[in-house]
N, C-alpha and C positions, 0 to 999 in steps of 0.2 A: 710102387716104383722101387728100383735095386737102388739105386745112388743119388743120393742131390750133393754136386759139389760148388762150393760155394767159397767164389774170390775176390775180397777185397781191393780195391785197387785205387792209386793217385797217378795219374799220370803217366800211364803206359798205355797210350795208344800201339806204339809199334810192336810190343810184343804180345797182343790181347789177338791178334789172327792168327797165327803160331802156338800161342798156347791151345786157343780152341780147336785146333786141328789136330794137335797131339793127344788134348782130351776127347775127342770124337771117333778117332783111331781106333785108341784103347779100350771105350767102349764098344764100338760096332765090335771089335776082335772077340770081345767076349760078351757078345750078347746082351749085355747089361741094360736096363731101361733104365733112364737116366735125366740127368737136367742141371743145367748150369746157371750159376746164379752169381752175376757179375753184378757187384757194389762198387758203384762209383764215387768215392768219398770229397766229393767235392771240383776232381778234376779242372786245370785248367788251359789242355790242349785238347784234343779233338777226343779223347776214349770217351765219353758217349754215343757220337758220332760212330766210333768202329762197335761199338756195342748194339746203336741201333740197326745197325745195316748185319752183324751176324746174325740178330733176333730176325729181320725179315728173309734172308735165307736159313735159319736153322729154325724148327717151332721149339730144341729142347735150350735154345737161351732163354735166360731171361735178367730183365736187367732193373738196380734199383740208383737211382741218382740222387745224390744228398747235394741239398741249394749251397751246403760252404765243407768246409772242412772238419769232420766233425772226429775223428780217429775213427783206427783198426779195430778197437772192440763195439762203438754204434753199429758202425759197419757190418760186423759182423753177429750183432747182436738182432737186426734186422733181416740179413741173409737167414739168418736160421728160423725166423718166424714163419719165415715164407718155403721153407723145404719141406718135400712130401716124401722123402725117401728114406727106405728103413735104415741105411746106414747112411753119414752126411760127410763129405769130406771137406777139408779146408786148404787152401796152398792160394801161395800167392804169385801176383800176375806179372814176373818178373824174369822167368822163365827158370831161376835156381830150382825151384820144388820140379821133378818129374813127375808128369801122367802115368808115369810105366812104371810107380807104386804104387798105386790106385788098387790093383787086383789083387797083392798081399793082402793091403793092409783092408780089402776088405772082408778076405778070407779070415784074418784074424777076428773079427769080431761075430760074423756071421758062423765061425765054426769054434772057434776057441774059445770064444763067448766071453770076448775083454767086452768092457765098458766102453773103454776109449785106449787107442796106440796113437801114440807121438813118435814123430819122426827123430831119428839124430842123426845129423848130420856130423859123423865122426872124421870127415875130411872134409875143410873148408878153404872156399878160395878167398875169404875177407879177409883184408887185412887185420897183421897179428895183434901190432898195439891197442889198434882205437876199436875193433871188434872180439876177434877171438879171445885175446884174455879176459877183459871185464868180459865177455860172455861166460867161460869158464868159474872164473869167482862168481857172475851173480848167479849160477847153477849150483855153486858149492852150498849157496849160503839157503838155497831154495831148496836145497836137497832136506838138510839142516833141520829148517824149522816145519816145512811139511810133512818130513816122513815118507816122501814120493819119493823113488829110486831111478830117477830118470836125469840124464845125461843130458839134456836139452829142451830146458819147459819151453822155450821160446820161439821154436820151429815151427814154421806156417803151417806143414803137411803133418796134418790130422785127422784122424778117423775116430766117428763116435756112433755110439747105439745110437735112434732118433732120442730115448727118453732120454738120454742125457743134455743133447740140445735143448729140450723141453722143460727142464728142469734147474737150470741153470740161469744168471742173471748176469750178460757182463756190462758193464759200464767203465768210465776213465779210460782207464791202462789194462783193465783185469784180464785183455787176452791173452797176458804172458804165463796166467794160474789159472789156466783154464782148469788141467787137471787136480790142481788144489779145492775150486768150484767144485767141481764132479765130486772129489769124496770125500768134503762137508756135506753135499746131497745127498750122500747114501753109496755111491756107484765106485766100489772099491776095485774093480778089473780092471788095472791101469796096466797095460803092458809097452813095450815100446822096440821099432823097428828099426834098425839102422838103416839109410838111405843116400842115394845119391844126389850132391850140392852140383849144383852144376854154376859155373862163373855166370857173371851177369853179363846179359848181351844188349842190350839197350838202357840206355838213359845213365841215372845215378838212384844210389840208398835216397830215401826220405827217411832213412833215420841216425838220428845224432847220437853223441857220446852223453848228453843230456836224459835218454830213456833209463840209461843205466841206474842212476840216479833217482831218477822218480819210479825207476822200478822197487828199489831198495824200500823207498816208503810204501809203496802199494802193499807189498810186503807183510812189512809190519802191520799197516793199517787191515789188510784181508786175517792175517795169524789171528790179533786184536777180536775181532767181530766173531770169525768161526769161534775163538775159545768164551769169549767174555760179550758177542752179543745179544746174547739172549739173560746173561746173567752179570751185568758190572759187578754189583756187588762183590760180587765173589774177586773181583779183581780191585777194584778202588776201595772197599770195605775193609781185605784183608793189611793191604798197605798201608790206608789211613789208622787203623789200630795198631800195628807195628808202629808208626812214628808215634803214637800219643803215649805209646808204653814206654818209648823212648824218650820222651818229653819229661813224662812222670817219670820214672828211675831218674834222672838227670834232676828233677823239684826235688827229688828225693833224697840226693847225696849233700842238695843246698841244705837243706832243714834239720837232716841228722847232723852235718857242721856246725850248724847254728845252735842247735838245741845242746851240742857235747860243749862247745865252748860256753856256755850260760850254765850248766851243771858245771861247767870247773870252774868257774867263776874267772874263766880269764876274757882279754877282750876278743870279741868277736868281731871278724872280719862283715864287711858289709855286704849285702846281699846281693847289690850289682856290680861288684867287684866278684865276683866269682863268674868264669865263664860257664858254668854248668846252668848260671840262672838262664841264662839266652840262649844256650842249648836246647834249656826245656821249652822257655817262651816259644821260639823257632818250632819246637819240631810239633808242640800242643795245636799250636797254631793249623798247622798244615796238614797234623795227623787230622783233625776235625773237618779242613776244608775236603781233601781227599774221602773219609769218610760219608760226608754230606754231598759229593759229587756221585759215590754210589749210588746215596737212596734216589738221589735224584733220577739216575741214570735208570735205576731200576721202574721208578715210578713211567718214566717214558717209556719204555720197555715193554711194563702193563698195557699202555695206552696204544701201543703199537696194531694197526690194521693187522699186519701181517704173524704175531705171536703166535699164533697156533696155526701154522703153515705149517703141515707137516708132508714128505712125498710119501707116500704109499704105493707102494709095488702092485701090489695085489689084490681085489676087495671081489668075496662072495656073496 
């Protein structure tokens, strides 16, 4: 199969016939063997209902329906289990992403040989305050600590090799780093297509000014893991040694005082009357907890099912 695309959805019945018509179009136009794969994340108007009536007029639906509301990356995280297509697309069922990039973006991968192209949407009709800016900054900041060069990790319309679906784990929030996922896996052909937004024609956004925010954390928490999960130590080990050196130099300026004032034979100040004593106390203290939260970390780490998962490209 040429394509599995594959579209999360809450609550868009009315525009889930119209998308599938414009995806059907595009494919028949260009020959494409194909398959759509509508995730129903819980819905609570009829998009089941329009899901299961285009499965029994189309055989290339198909449809997966979640008992509550579980998010965009479940969703999507089970769409992709179930696609057989050598490249997989992704857009959402809202009618913004267009069908009529579909045939780029999957020329890019099939001939240019990206891993994965994301969409940007470099003209957008969301509003400026409560969308497009915080979009812009949490793009800056993702740019930043990834090392990805892309203008819009955030955009539904995605194209990926299959082994990239395959290889990849989302959960929480993580479809916003999908291509951060990709290469900590290995799959460094990240390229990206400019594309047309198109306004929203039915219903309302399900999403708040609140993802911005716990995008910020995912963030860190995903940076955290690709660099330091497989090895804490090397992150909680180094820091808790730094503060115990700190602690110690700090014991150390108390004592050289103490012992220069008892060689001059003058009086010496007491020894919790210097702030340097509680300096050191504070930081020995913390430097050790930190240190001891490495080995720990490391020890779990050892014990981890998954430790020696490695992807492999290639095997003769």
């Amino acid at each position: 199969m040429d394509i599995s695309v594959v579209v999360p959805l809450l609550n868009e019945a009315e525009s889930l016939p119209e998308l599938h018509a414009w995806i059907k179009r595009v494919m028949n136009e260009r020959g494409y063997s194909y398959e759509v794969i509508f995730v129903d994340d819980g819905s609570t108007d009829d998009s089941w209902a329009v899901i299961e009536r285009l499965r029994a007029e189309n055989p290339e639906v198909k449809g997966i329906k979640f008992r509550r509301n579980y998010g965009k990356s479940p969703g999507l995280h089970c769409g992709f289990a179930r696609t057989q297509g050598k490249v997989v697309i992704t857009m959402d069922a809202d009618l913004q992403d267009s069908p009529d990039e579909i045939p780029e973006l999957y020329r890019m991968v099939t001939e240019e040989g990206y891993d994965l192209v994301s969409g940007w949407k470099r003209k957008r009709y969301d509003p400026i305050l409560s969308k497009n800016l915080p979009s812009k900054l949490f793009n800056a900041t993702a740019r930043r600590l990834s090392g990805i060069k892309l203008h819009d990790f955030n955009c539904g319309l995605k194209a990926y090799r299959r082994e990239v679906v395959e290889n990849i784990e989302l959960y929480n929030d993580m479809h916003r780093y999908i291509p951060y996922l990709a290469k900590t896996a290995g799959f460094g052909r990240i390229g990206e297509k400019v594309v047309q937004h198109q306004a929203r024609k039915y219903g309302t956004s399900k999403f708040g000014i609140s993802r911005f925010f716990h995008g910020y954390l995912d963030l860190l928490t995903l940076w955290f893991i690709s660099r330091f999960g497989r090895k804490p130590m090397h992150f909680f080990g180094l820091l808790g040694s730094g503060m115990f050196l700190i602690g110690f130099l700090a014991l150390a300026v108390v004592l050289v005082n103490k012992l220069t004032a008892i060689i001059s034979h003058t009086q010496a100040p007491l020894v919790t009357d210097r702030p340097y004593f509680f300096i050191a106390l504070a930081a020995m203290v913390i430097g050790t907890q930190l240190f001891l939260t490495g080995f720990i970390g490391e020890m779990m780490s050892r014990q981890a099912s998954d430790r020696n998962n490695y992807t492999i490209e290639k095997e003769i």
